[in-house]
PDB file of N, CA, C and O in Angstrom, chain B, residues numbered from 101:
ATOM      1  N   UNK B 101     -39.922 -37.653  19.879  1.00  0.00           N
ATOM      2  CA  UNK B 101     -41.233 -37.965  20.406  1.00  0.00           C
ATOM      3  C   UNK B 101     -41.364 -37.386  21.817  1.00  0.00           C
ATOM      4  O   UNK B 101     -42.452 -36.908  22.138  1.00  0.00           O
ATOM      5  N   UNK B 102     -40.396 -37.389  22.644  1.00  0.00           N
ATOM      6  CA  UNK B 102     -40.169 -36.752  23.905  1.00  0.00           C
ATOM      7  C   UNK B 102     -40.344 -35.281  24.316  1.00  0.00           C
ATOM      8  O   UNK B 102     -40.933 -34.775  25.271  1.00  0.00           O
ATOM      9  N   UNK B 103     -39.817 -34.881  23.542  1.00  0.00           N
ATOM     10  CA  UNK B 103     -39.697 -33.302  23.205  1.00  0.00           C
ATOM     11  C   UNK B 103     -41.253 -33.203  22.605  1.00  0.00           C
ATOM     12  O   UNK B 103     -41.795 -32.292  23.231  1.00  0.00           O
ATOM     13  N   UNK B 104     -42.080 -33.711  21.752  1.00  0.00           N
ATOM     14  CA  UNK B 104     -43.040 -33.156  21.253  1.00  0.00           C
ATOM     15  C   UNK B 104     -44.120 -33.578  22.427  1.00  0.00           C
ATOM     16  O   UNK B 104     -44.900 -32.789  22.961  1.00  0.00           O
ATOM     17  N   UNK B 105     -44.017 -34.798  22.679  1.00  0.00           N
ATOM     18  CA  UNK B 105     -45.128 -34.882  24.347  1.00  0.00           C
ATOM     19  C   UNK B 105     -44.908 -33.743  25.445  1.00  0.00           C
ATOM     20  O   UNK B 105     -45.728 -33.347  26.274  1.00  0.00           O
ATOM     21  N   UNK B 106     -43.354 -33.239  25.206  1.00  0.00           N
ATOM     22  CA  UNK B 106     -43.488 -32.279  26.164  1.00  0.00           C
ATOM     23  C   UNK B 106     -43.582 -31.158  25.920  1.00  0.00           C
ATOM     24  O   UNK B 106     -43.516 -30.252  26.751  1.00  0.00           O
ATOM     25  N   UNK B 107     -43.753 -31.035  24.734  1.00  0.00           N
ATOM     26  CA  UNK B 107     -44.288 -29.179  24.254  1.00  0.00           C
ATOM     27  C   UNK B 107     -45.324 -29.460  24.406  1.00  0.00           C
ATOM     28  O   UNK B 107     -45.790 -28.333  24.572  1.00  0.00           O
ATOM     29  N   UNK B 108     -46.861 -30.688  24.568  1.00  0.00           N
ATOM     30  CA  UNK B 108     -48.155 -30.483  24.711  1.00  0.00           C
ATOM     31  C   UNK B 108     -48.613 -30.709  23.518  1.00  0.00           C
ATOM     32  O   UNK B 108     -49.738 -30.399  23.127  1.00  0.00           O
ATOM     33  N   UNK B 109     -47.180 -31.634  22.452  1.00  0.00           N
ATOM     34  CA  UNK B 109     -47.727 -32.095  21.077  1.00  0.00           C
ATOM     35  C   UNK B 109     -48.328 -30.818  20.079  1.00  0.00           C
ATOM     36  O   UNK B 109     -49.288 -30.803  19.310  1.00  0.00           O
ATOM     37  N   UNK B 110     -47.073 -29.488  20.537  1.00  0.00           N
ATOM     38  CA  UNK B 110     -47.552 -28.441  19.735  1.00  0.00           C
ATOM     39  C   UNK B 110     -46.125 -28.645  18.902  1.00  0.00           C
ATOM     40  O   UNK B 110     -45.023 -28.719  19.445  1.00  0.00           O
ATOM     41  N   UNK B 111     -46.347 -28.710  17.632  1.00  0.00           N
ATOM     42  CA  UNK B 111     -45.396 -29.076  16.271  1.00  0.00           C
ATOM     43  C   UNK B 111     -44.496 -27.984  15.892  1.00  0.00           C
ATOM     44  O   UNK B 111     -43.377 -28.156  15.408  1.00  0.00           O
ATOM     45  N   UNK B 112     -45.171 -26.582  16.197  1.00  0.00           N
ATOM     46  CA  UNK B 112     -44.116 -25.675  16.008  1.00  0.00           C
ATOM     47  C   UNK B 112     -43.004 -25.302  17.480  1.00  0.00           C
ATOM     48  O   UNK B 112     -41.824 -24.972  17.371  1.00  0.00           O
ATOM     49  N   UNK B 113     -43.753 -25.463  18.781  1.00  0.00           N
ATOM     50  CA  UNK B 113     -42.580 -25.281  19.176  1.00  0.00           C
ATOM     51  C   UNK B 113     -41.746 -26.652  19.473  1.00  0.00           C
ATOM     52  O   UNK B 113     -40.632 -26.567  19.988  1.00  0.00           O
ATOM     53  N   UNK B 114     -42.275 -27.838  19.157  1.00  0.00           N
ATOM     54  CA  UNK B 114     -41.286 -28.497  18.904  1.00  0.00           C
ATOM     55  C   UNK B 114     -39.979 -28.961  18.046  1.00  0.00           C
ATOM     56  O   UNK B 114     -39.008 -29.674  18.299  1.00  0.00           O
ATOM     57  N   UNK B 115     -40.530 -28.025  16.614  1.00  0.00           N
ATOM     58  CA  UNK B 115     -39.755 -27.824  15.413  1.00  0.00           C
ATOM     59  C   UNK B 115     -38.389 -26.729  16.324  1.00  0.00           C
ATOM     60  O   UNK B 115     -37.264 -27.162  16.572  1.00  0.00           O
ATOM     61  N   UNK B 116     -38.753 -25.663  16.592  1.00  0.00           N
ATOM     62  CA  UNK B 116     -38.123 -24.602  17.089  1.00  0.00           C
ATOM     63  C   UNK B 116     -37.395 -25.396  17.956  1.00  0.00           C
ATOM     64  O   UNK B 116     -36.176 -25.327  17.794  1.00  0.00           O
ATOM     65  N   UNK B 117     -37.742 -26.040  18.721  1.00  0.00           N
ATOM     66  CA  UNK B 117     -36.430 -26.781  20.328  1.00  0.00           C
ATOM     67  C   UNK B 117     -35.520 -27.804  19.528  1.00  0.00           C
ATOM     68  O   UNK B 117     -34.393 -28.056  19.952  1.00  0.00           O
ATOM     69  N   UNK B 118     -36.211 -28.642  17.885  1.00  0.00           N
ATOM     70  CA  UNK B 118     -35.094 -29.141  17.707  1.00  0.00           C
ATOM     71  C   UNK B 118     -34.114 -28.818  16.812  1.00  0.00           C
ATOM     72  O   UNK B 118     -33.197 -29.542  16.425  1.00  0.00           O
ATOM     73  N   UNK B 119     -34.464 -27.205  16.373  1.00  0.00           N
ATOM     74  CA  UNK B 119     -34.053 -26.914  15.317  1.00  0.00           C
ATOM     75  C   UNK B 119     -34.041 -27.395  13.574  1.00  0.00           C
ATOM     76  O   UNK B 119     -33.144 -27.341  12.733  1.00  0.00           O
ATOM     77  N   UNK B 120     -35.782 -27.975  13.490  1.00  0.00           N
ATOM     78  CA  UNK B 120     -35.963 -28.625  12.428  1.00  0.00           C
ATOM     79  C   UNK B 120     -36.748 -27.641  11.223  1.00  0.00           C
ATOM     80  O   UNK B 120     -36.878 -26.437  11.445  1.00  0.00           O
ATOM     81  N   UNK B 121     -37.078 -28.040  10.389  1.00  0.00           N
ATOM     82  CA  UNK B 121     -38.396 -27.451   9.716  1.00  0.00           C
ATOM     83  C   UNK B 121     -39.461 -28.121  10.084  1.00  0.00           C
ATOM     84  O   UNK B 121     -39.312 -29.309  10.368  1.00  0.00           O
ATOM     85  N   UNK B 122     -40.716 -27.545  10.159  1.00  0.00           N
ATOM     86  CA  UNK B 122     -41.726 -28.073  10.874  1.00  0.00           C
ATOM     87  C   UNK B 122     -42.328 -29.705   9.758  1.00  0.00           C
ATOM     88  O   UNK B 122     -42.830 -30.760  10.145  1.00  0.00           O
ATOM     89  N   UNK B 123     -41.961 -29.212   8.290  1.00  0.00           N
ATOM     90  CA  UNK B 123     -42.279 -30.194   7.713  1.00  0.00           C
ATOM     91  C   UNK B 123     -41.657 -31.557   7.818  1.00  0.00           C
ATOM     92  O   UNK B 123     -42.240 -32.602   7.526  1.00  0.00           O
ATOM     93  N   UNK B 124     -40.043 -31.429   8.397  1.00  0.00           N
ATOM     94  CA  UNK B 124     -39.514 -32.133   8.881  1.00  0.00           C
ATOM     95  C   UNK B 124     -40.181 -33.445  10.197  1.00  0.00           C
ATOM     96  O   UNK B 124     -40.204 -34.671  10.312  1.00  0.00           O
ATOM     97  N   UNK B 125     -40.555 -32.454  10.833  1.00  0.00           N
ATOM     98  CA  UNK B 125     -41.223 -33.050  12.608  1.00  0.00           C
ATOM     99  C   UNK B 125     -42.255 -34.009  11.410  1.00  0.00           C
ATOM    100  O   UNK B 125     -42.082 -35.069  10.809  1.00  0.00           O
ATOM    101  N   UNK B 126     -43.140 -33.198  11.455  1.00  0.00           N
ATOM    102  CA  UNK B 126     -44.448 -33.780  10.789  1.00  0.00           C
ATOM    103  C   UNK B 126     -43.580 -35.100   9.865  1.00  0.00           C
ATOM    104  O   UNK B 126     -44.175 -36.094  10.281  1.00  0.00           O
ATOM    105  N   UNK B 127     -42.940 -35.407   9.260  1.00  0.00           N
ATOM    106  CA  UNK B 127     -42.173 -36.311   8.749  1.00  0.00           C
ATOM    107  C   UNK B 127     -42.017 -37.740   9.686  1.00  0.00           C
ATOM    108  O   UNK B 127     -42.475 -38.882   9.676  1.00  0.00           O
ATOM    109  N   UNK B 128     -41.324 -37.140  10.282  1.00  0.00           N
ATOM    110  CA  UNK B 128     -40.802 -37.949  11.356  1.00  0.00           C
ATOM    111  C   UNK B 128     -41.483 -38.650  12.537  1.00  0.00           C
ATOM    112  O   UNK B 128     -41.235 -39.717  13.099  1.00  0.00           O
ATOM    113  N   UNK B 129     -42.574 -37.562  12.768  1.00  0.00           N
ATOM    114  CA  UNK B 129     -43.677 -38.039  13.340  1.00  0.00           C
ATOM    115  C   UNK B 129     -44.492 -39.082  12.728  1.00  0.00           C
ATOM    116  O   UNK B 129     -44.720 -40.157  13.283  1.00  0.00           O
ATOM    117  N   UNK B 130     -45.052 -38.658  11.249  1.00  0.00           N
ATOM    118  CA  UNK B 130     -45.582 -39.728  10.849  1.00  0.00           C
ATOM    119  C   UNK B 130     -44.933 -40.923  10.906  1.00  0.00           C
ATOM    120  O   UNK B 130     -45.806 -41.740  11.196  1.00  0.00           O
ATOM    121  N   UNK B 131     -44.030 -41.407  10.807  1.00  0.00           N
ATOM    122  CA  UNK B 131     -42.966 -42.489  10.203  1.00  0.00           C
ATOM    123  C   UNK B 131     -43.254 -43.373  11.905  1.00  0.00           C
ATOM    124  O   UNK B 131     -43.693 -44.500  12.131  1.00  0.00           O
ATOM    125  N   UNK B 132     -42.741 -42.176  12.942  1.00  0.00           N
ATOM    126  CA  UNK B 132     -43.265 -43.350  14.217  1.00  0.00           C
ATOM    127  C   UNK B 132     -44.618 -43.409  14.376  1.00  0.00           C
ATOM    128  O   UNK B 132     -44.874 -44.219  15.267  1.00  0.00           O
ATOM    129  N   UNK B 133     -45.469 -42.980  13.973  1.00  0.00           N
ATOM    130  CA  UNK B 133     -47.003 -43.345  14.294  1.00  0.00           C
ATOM    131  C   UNK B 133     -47.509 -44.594  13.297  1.00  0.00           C
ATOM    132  O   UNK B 133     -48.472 -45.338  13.482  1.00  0.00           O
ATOM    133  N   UNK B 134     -46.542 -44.590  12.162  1.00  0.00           N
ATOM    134  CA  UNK B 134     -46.820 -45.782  11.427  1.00  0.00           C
ATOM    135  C   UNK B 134     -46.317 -46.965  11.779  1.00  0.00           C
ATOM    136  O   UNK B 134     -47.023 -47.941  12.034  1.00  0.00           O
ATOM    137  N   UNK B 135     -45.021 -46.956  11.816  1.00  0.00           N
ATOM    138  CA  UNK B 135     -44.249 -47.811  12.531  1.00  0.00           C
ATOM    139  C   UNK B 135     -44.802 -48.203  14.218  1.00  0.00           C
ATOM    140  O   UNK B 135     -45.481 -49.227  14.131  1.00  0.00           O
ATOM    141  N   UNK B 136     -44.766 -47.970  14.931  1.00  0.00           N
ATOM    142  CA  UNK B 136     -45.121 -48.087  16.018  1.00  0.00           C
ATOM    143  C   UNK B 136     -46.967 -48.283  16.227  1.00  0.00           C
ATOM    144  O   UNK B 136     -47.329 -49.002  17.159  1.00  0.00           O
ATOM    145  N   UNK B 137     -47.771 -47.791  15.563  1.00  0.00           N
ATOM    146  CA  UNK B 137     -49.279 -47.556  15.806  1.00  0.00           C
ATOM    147  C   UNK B 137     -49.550 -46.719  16.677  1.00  0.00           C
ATOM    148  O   UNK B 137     -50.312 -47.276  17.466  1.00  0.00           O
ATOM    149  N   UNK B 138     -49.347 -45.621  17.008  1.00  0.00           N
ATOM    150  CA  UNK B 138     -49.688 -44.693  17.904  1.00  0.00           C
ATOM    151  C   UNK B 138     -50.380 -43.724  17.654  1.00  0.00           C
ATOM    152  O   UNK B 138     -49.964 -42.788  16.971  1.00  0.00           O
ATOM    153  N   UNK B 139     -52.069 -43.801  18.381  1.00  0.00           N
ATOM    154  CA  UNK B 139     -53.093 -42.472  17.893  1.00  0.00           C
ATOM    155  C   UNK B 139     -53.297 -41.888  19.092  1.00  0.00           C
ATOM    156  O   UNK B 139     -53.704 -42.539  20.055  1.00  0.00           O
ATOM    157  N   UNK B 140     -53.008 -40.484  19.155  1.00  0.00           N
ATOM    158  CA  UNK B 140     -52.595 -39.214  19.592  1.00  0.00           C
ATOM    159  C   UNK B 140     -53.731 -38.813  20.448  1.00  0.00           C
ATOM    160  O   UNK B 140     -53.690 -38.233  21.533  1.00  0.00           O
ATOM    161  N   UNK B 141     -55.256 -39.425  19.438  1.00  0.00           N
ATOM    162  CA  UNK B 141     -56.712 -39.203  19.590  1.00  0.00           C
ATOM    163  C   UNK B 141     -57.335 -40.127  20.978  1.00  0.00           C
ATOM    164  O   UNK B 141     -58.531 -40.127  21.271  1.00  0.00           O
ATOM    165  N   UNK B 142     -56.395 -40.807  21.657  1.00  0.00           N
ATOM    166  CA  UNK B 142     -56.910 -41.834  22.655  1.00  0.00           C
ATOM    167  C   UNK B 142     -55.954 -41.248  23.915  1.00  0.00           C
ATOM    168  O   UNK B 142     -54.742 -41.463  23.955  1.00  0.00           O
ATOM    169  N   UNK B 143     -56.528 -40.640  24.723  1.00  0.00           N
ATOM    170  CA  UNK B 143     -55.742 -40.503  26.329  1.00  0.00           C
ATOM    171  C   UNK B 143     -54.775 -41.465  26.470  1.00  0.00           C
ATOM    172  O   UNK B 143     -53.606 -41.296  26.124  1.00  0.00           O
ATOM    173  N   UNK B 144     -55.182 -42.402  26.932  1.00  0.00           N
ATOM    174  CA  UNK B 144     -54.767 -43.795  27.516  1.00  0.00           C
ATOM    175  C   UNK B 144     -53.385 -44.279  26.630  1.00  0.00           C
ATOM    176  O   UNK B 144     -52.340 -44.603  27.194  1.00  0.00           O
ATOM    177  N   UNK B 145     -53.497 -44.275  25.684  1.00  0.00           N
ATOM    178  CA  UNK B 145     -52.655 -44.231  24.416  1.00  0.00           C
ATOM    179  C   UNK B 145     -51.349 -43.256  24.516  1.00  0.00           C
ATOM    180  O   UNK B 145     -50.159 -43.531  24.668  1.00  0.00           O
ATOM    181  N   UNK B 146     -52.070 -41.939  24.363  1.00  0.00           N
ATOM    182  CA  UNK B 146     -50.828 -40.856  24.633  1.00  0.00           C
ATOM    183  C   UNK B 146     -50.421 -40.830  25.916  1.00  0.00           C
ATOM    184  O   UNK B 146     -49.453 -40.081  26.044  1.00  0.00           O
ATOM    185  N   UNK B 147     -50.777 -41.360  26.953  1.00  0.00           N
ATOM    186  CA  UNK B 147     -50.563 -41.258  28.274  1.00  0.00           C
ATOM    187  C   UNK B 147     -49.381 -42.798  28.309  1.00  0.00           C
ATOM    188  O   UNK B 147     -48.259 -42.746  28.812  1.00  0.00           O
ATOM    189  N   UNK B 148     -49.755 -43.589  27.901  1.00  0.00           N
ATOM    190  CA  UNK B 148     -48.380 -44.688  27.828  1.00  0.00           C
ATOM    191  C   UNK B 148     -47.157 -44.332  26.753  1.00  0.00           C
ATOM    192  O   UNK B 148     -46.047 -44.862  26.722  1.00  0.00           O
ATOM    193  N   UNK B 149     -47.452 -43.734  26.254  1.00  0.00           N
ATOM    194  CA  UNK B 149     -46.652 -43.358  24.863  1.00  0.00           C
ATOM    195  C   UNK B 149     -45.848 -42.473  25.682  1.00  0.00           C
ATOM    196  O   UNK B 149     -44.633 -42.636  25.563  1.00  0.00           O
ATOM    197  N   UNK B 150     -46.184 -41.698  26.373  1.00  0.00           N
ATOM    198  CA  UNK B 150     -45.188 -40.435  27.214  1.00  0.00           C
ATOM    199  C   UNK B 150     -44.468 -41.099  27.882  1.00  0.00           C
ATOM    200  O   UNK B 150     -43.240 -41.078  27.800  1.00  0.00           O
ATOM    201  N   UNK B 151     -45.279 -41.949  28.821  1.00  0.00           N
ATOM    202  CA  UNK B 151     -44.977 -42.022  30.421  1.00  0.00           C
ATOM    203  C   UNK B 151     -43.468 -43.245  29.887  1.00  0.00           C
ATOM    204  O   UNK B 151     -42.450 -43.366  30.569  1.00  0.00           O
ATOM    205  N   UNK B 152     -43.724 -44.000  28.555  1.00  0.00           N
ATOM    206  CA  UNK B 152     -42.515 -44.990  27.853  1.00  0.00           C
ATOM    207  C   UNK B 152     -41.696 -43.824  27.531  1.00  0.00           C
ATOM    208  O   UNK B 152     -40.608 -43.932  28.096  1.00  0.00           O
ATOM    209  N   UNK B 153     -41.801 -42.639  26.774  1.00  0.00           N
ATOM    210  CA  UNK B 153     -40.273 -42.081  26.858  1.00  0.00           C
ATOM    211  C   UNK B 153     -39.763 -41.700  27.786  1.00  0.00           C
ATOM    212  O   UNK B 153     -38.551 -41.890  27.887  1.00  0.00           O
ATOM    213  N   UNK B 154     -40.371 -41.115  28.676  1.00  0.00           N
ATOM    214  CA  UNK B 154     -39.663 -40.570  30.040  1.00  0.00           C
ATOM    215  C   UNK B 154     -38.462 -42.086  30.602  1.00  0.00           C
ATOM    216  O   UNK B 154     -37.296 -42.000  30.985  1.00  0.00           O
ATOM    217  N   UNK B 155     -39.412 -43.462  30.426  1.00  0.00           N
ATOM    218  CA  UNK B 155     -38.602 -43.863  30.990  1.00  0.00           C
ATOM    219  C   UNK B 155     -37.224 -44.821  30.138  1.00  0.00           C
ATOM    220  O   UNK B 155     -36.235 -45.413  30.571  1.00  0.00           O
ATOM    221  N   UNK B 156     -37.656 -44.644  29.074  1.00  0.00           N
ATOM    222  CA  UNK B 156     -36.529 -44.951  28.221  1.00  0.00           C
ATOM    223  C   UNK B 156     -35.081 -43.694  28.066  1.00  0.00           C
ATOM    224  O   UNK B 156     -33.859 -43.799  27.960  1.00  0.00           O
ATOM    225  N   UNK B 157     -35.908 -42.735  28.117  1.00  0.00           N
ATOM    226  CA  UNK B 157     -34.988 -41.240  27.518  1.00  0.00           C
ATOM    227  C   UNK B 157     -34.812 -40.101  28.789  1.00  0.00           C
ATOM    228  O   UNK B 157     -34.225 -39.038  28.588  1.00  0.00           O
TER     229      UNK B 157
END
């Protein structure tokens, strides 16, 4: 999730930095947006969602 907030939430070069298949990310991504509730589509939202990994990771 860290890595993809910090590519700018672009899926391919985040696939590429973790060495995944992109269908992979997209996988994995979904699974925490379900689990967790996190929409991408709200500033405020993606802006706590970041600013929590930085300080967890």
């Amino acid at each position: 999730m860290k890595l993809f907030l910090l590519n700018h939430e672009n899926k391919k070069q985040t696939a590429l930095a973790l060495q995944i298949h992109r269908s992979t990310l997209d996988y994995r991504l979904n699974k925490l947006e379900q689990e967790y509730e996190i929409n991408y589509n709200a500033p405020r939202e993606s802006l706590y969602v970041f600013l929590s990994c930085l300080l967890v990771g």
